[in-house]
BATORNU-674014 format. One line per field, with one value per residue: x, y, z of N, C-alpha, C, O in turn; residue number from 1; chain. Coordinates in Angstrom, 2 decimals. Atoms other than C-alpha are relative to their C-alpha. Last residue first. Example, Ala and Ser with C-alpha at 12.3 -4.5 7.8 and 13.67 -1.06 7.14 Angstrom:
<pts>
n_east <- c(-0.82, 0.89)
n_north <- c(-1.19, -1.19)
n_up <- c(-0.06, 0.00)
ca_east <- c(13.67, 12.30)
ca_north <- c(-1.06, -4.50)
ca_up <- c(7.14, 7.80)
c_east <- c(-0.77, 0.90)
c_north <- c(1.09, 1.20)
c_up <- c(0.73, 0.00)
o_east <- c(-0.26, 1.94)
o_north <- c(2.20, 1.18)
o_up <- c(0.90, 0.66)
zado <- c(2, 1)
romi <- c(A, A)
</pts>
This chain:
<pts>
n_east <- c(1.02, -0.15, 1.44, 0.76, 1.05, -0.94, -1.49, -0.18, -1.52, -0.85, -1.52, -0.37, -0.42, -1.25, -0.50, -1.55, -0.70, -0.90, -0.63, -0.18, -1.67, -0.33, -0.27, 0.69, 1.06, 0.11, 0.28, 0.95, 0.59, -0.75, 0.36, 1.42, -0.46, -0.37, 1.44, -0.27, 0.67, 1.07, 1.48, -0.08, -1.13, -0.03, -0.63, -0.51, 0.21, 0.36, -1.36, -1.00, 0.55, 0.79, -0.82, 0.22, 0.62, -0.32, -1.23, 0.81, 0.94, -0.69, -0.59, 1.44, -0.12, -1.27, 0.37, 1.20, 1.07, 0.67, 0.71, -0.08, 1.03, 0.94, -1.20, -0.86, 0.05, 0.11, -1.18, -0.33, 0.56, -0.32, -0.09, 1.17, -0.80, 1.14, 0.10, 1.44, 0.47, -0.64, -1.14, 0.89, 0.33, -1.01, -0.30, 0.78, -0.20, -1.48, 0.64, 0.93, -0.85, -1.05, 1.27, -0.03, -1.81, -0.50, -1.76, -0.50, 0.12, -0.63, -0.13, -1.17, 0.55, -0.96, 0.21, 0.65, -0.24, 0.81, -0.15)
n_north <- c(-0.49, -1.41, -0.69, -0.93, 1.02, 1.19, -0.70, 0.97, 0.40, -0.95, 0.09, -0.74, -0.87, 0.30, 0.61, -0.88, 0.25, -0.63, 1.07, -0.56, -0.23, -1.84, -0.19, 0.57, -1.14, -1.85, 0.09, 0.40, -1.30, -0.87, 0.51, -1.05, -1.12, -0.27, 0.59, 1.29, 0.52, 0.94, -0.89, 1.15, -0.12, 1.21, 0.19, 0.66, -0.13, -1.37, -1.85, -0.76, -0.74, -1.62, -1.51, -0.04, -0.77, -1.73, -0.46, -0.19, -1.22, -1.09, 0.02, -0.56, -1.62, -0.74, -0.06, -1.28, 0.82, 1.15, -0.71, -0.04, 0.44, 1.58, 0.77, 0.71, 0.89, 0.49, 0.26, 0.76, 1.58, 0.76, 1.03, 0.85, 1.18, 0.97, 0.40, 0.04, -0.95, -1.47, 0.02, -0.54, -1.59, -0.49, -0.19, -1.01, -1.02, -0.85, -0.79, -1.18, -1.05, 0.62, -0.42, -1.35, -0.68, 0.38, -0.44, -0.33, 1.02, 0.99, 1.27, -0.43, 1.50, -0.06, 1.62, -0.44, 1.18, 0.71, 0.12)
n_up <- c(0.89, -1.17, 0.81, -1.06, -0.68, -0.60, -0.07, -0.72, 0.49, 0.81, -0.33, -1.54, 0.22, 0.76, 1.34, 0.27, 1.02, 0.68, 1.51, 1.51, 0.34, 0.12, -1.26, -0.53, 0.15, -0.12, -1.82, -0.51, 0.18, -1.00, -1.05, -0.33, -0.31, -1.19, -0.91, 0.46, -1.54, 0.75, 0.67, 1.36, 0.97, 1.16, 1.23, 1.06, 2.02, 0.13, 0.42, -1.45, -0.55, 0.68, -0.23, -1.11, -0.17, 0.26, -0.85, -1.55, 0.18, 0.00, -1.33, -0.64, 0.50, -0.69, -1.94, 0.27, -0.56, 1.59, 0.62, 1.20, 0.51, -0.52, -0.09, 0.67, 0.13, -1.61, -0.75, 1.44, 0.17, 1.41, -0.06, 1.42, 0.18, -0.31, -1.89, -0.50, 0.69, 0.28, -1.30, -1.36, -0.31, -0.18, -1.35, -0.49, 0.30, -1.45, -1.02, -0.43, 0.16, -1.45, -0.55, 0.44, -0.73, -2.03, -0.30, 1.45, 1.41, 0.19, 0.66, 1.48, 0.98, 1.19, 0.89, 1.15, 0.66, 0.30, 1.45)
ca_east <- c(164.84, 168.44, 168.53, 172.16, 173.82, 177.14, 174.57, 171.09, 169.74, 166.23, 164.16, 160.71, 159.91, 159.42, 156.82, 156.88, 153.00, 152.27, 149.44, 147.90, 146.92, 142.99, 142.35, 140.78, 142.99, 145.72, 144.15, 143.81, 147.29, 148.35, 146.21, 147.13, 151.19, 149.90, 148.14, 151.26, 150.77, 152.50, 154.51, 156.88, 157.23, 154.30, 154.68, 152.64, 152.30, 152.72, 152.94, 151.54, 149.05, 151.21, 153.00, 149.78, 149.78, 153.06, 152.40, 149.11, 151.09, 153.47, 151.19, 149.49, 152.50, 153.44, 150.07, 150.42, 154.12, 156.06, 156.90, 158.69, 159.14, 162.06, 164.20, 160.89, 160.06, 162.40, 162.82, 158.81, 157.77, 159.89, 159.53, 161.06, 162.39, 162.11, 164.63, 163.78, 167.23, 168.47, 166.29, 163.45, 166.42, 167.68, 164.57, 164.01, 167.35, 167.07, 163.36, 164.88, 167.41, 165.12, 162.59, 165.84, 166.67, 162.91, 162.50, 158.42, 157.25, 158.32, 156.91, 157.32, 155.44, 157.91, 155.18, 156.95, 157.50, 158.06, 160.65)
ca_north <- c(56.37, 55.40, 51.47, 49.85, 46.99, 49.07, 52.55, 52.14, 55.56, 57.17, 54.99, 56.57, 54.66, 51.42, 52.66, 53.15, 53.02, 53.76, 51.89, 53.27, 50.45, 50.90, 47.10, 46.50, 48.66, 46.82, 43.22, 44.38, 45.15, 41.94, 40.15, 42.25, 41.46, 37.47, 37.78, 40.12, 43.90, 45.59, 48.95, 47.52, 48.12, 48.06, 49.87, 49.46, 51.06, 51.32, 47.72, 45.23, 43.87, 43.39, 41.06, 38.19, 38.74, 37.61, 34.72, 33.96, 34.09, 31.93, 29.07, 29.52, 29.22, 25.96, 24.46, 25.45, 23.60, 25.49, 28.16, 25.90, 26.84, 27.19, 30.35, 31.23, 32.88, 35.63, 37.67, 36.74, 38.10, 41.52, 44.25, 47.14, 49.16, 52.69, 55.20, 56.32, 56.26, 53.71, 51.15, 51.93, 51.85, 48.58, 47.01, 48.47, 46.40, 43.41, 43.60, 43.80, 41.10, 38.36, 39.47, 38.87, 35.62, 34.57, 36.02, 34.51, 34.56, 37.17, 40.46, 43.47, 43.95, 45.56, 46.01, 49.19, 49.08, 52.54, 53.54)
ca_up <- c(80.01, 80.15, 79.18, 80.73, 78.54, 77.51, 76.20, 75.28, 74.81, 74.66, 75.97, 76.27, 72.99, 74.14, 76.41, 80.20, 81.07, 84.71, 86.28, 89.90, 92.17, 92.42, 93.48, 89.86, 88.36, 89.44, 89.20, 85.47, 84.94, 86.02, 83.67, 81.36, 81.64, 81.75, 78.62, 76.82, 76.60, 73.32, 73.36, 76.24, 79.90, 82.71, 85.90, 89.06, 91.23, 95.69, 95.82, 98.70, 96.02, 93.66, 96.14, 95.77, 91.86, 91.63, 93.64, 91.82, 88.50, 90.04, 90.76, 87.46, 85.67, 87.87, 86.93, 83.07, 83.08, 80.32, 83.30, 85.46, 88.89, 90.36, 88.73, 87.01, 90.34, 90.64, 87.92, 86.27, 89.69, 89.15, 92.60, 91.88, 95.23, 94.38, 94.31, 90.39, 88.63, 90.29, 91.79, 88.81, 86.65, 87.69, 87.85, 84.04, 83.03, 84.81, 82.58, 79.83, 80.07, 81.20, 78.06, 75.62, 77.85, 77.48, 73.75, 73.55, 77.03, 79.65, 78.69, 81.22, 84.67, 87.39, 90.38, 92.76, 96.13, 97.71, 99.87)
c_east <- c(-0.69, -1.76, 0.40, -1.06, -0.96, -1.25, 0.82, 1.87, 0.14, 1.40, 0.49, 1.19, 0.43, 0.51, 1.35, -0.09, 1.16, 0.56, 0.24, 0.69, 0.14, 1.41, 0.40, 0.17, -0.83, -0.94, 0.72, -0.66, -1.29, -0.71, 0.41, -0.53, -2.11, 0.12, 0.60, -1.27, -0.45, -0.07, -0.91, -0.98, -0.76, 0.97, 0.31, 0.39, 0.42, -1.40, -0.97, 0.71, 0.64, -1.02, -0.49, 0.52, -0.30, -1.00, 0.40, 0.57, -0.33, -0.41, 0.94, 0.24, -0.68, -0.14, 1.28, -0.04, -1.31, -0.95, -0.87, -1.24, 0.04, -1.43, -0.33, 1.36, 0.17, -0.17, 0.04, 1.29, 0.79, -0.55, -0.76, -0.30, -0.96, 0.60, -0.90, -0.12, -1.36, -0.20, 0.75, 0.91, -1.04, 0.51, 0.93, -0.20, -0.88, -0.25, 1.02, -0.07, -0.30, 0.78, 0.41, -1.20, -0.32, 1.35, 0.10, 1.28, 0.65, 0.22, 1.02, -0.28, 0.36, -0.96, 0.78, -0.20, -0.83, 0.18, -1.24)
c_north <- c(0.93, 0.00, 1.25, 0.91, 0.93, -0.96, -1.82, -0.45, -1.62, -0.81, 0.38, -0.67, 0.85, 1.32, -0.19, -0.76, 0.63, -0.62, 0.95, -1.00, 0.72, 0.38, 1.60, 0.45, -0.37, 0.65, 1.20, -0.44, 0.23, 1.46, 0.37, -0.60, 0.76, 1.57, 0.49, -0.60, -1.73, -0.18, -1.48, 1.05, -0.43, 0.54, -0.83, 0.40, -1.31, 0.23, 0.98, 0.86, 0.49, 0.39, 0.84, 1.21, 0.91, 0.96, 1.43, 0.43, 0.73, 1.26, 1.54, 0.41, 0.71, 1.31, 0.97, 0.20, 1.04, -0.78, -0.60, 0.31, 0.11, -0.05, -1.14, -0.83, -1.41, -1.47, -1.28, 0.29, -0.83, -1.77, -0.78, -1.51, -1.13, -1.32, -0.63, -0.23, 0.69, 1.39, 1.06, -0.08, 0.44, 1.71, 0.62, -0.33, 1.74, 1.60, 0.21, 0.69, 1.17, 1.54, 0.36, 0.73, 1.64, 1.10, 0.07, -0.06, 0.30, -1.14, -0.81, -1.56, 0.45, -0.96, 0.62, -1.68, 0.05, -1.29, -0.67)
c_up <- c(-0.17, -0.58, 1.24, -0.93, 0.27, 0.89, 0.95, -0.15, 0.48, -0.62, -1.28, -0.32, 0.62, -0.55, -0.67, -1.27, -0.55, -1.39, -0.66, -0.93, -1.10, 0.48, 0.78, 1.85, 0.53, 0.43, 0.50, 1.39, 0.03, 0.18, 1.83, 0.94, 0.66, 0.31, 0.99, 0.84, -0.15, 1.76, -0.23, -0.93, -1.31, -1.40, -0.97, -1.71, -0.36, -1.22, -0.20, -0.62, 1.14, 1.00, -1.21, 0.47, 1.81, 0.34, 0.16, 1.11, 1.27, -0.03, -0.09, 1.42, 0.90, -0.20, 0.88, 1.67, -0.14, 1.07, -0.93, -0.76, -1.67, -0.50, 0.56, 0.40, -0.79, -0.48, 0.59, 0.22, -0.98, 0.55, -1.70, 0.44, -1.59, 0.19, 0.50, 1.55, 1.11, 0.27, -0.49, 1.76, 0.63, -0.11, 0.23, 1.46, 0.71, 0.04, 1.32, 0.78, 0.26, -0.57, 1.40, 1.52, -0.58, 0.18, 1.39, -0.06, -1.00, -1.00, 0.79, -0.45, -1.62, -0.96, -1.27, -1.06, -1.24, -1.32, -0.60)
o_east <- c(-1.48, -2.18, 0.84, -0.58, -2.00, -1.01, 0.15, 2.61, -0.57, 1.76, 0.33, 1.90, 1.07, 1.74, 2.35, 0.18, 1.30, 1.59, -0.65, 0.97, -0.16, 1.72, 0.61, -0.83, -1.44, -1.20, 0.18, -1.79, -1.41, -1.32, -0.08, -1.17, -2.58, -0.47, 0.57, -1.88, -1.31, 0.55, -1.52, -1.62, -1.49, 0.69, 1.16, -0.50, 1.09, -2.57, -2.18, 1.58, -0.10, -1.30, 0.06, -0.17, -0.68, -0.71, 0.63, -0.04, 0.01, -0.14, 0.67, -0.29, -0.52, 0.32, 1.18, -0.11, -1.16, -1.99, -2.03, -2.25, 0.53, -1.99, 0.60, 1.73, 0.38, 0.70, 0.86, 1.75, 1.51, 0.25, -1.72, 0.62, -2.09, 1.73, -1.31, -1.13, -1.33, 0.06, 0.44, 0.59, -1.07, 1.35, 0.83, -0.83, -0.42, -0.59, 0.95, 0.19, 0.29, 0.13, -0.10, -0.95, -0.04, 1.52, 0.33, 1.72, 1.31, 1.29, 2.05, -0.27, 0.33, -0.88, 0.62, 0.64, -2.01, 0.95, -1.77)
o_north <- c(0.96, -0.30, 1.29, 1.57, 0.80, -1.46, -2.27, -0.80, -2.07, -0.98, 0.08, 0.32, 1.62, 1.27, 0.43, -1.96, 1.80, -1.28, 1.66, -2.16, 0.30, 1.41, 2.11, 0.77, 0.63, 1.09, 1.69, -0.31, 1.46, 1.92, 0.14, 0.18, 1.51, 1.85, 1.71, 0.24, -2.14, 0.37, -1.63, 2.03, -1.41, 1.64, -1.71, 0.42, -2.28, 0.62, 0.92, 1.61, 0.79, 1.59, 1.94, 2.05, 2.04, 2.07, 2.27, 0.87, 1.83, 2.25, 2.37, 1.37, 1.84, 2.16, 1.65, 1.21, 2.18, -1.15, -0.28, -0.39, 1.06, -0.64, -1.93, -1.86, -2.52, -2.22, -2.03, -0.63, -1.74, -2.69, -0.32, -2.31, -1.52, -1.63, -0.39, 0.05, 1.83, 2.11, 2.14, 0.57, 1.60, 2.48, 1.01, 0.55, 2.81, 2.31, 0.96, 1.87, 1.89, 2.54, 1.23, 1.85, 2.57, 2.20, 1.05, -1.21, 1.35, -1.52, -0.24, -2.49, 1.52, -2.18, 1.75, -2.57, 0.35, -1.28, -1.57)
o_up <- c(-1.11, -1.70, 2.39, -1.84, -0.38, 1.99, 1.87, -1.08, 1.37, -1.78, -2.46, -0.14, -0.11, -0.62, -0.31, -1.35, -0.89, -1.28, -1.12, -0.66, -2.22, 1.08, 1.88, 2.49, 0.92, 1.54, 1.49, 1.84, 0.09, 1.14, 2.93, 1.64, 1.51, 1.36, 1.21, 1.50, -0.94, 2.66, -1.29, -0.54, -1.43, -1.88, -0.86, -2.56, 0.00, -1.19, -0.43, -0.18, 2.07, 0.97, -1.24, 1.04, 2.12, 0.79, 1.03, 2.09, 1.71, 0.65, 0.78, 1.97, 1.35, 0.57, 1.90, 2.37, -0.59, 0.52, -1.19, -0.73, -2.28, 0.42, 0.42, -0.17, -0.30, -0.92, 0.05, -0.45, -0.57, 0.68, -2.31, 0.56, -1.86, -0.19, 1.63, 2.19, 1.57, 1.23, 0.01, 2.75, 1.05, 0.36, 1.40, 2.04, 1.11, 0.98, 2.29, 1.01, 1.06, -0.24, 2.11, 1.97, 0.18, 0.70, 2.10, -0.08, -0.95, -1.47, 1.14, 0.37, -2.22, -1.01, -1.72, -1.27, -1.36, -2.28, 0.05)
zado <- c(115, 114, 113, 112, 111, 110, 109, 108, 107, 106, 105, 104, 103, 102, 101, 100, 99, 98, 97, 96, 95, 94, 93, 92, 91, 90, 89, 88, 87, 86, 85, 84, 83, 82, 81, 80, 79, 78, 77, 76, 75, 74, 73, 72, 71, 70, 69, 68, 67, 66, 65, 64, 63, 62, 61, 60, 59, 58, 57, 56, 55, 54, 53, 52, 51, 50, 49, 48, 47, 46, 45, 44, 43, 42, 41, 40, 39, 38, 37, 36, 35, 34, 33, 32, 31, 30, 29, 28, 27, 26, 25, 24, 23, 22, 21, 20, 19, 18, 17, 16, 15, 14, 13, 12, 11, 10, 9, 8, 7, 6, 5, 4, 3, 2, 1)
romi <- c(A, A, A, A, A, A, A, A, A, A, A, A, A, A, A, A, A, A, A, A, A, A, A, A, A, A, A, A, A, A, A, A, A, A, A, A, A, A, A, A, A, A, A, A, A, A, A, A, A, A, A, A, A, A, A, A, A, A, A, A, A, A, A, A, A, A, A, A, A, A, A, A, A, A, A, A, A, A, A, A, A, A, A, A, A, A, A, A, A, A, A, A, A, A, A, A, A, A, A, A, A, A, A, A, A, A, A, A, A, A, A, A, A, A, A)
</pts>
């Protein structure tokens, strides 16, 4: 199966951003038969984001398993620091980069994004 980078706003609407991106792991596992891997899932649950040293620590985490994925896929019609910063050690390492815009979702039906 291939491992796929999930990069999607965190900052700003946390829980809205948290919601999201359940959402597009859940259709790249679905829909797609990939496994998604979601940094900004994960490590947030111990490390605290508002610190700069902790962000940085995470970042560097996330960036570490992007480089063990397939792609990477980025959500959203905007691109946040962190998201480009991601998307930049991508292209940099010649990990394709799939843009799934906000408009690609069609329906949003009892929680679940179709897209």
């Amino acid at each position: 199966m291939k491992k796929i980078f999930i990069c999607s706003a965190y900052r700003g609407n946390i829980d809205g951003n948290i919601e999201k991106a359940k959402e597009y792991c859940r259709w790249a596992a679905v829909e797609c038969g990939v496994i998604p891997i979601a940094p900004h899932l994960f490590f947030p649950q111990f490390l605290d984001d508002d610190a700069e040293t902790e962000r940085e620590i995470g970042i560097n985490m996330g960036l570490s398993l992007l480089k063990d994925s397939s792609e990477l896929w980025y959500f959203g019609d905007s691109v946040t620091e962190g998201m480009k910063k991601e998307i930049d050690t991508a292209v940099r390492l010649g990990i394709p980069v799939r843009l799934v815009p906000e408009s690609e979702i069609l329906n949003i039906q009892n929680g679940g994004l179709y897209l």
